[in-house]
N, C-alpha and C positions, 0 to 999 in steps of 0.2 A: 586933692580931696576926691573920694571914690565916689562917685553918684549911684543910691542906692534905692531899691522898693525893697516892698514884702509883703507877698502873701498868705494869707492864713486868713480860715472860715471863724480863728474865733478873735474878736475883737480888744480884750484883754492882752494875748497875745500879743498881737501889732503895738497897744502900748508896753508892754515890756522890752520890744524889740525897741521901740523908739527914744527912750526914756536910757537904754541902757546904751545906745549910739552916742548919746549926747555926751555920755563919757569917753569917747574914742573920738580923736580933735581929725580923725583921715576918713572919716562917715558920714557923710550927707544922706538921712531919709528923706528924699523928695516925695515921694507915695508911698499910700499903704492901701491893699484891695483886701475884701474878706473875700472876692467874687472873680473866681479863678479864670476866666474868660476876661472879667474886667481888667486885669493884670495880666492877661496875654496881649490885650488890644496896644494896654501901654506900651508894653516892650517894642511893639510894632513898630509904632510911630515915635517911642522915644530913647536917647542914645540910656543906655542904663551899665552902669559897670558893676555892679554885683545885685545878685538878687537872694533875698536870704527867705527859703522857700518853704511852706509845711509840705507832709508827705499826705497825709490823711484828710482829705478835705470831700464834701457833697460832689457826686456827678460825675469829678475828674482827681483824679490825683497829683502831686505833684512834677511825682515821675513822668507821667504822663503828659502834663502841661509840660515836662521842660523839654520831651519830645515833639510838642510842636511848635520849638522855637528854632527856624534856621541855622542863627547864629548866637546861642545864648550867649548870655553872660557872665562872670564865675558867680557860680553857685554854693550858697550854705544851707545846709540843710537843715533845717528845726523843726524837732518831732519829738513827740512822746514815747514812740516805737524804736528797740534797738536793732528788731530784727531787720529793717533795710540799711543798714550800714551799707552790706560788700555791694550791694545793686548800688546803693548811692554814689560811692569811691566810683566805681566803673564806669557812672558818667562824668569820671572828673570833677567831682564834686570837689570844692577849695577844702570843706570841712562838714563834718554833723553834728548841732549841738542837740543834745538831749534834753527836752523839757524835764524838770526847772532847771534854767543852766545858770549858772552865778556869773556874775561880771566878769570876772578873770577870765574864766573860758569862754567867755564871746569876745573880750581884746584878744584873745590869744588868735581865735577866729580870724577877726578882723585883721589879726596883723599877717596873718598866712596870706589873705585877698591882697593884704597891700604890697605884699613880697613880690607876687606873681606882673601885681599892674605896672611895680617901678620893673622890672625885666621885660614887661610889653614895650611900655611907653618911655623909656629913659634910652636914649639912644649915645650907649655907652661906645658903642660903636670911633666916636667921634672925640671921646677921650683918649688920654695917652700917660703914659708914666717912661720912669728912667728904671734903666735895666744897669747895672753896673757888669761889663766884660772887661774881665782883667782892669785896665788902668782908665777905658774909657765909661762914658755913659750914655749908654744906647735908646734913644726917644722912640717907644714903640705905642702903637696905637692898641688899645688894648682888643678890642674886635678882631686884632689880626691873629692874636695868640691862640691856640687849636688845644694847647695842656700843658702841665707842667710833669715833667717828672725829675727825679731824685738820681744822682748818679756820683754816689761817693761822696766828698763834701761839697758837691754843690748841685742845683740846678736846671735842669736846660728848660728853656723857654723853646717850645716847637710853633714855630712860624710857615707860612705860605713859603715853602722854599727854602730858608735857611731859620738856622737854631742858632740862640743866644745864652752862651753857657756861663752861671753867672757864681760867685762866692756865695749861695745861700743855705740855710737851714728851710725845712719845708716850712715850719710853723712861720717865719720870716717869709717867704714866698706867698704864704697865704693873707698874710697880713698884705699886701700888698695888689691881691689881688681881690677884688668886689666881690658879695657875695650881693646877692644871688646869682649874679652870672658866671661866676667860678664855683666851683664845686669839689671841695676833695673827696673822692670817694677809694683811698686806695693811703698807705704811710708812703707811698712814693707816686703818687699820682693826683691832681688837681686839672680836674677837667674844664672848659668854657661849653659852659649848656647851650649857645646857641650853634657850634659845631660840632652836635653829636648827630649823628647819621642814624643812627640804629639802636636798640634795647634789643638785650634778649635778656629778663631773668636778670643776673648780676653782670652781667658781660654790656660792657659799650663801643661804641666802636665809634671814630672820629675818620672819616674818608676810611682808609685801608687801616688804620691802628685799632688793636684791639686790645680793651681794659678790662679786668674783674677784678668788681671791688675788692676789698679786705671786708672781713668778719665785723673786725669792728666800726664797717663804717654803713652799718644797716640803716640807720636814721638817715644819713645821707644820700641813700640810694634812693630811699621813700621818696624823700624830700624830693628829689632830682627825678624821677620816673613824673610825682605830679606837675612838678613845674612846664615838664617837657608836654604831658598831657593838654596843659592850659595853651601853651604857644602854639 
């Protein structure tokens, strides 16, 4: 369960926000401030994992408020205004919903925050699956896997060291591998986001290996650039 506030100067709002949480079973509203200082104090003193924030408020905005928060929280942003989207995104925003936003697009919201928190706090790390080479089956911890790529009719699993080259199809590789912490972004490449080293643009880079997605895997790369933004 996410623990969550929200700020905003008009109080209508906050019941919309709250009213519209209760249908999302991963969203706890524990506070709601109209008084944007009063919802900085909170943050201070209390652990918060998402905060779903107006832009346009008296005094301070929200922009602003979320620049004086050391360590935010992930962030959604609810506004009337579309013209801060790209500033919004650039602070790693999880999402922007646009007053009046329907239910659908605030699960959909909420389910983006909850993507990024089971990839904080799920420590997949200490998971493991079976790798099939040739006649054996190989117990690998999935935390140790660095990508997947495609090499003919099968495979390779690229590990700390050594590679696991196994009988599979991608879409079969993928299935096997979690998302959000696997990531294909490429018909012959499935990356693990949390050993990627570098972005630039469409190119990733895992220690010395260097990836650029495919065309069609633009959603994916979005996806994967914020995820990496949040961690």
């Amino acid at each position: 369960m996410l623990k969550a506030i929200a700020i905003d100067d008009e109080p209508i709002a906050l019941e919309v926000i709250k009213n519209l949480a209760k249908e999302v079973g991963s969203i706890s509203i524990d506070a709601c401030f109209t008084n944007a200082m009063q919802g900085l104090a909170y943050l201070k003193s209390n652990k918060v994992d998402l905060l779903f924030l107006d832009i346009k408020m008296p005094g301070r905005s929200g922009i602003d408020l979320l620049e004086l928060i050391p360590e935010p929280p992930m962030v959604i942003f609810t506004t009337a205004y579309s013209e801060y989207a790209a500033q919004c995104f650039e602070l790693n925003a999880v999402d922007y919903l646009l007053k009046p936003f329907s239910l659908q697009r605030f699960v959909k919201a909420c389910g983006k925050a909850y993507e990024f928190y089971k990839l904080v706090n799920w420590e997949y790390s200490t998971k493991t699956i079976f790798i099939k080479d040739g006649y054996e089956q190989i117990r690998v911890s999935l935390g140790d896997i660095l990508y997947a790529e495609a090499t003919g009719n099968y495979v390779q699993f690229v590990l700390p060291g050594k590679n696991i080259t196994s009988r599979l199809t991608m879409n079969e590789a993928e299935s096997i591998l979690p998302q959000p912490f696997f990531i294909r972004i490429h018909r012959s490449y499935i990356v693990a986001v949390k050993h990627i080293t570098k972005i630039e643009k469409k190119t990733f880079w895992i220690n010395a290996k260097e990836i650029t997605a495919g065309e069609a895997y633009k959603d994916s790369v979005e996806k994967l650039k914020k995820i990496k933004a949040v961690v």
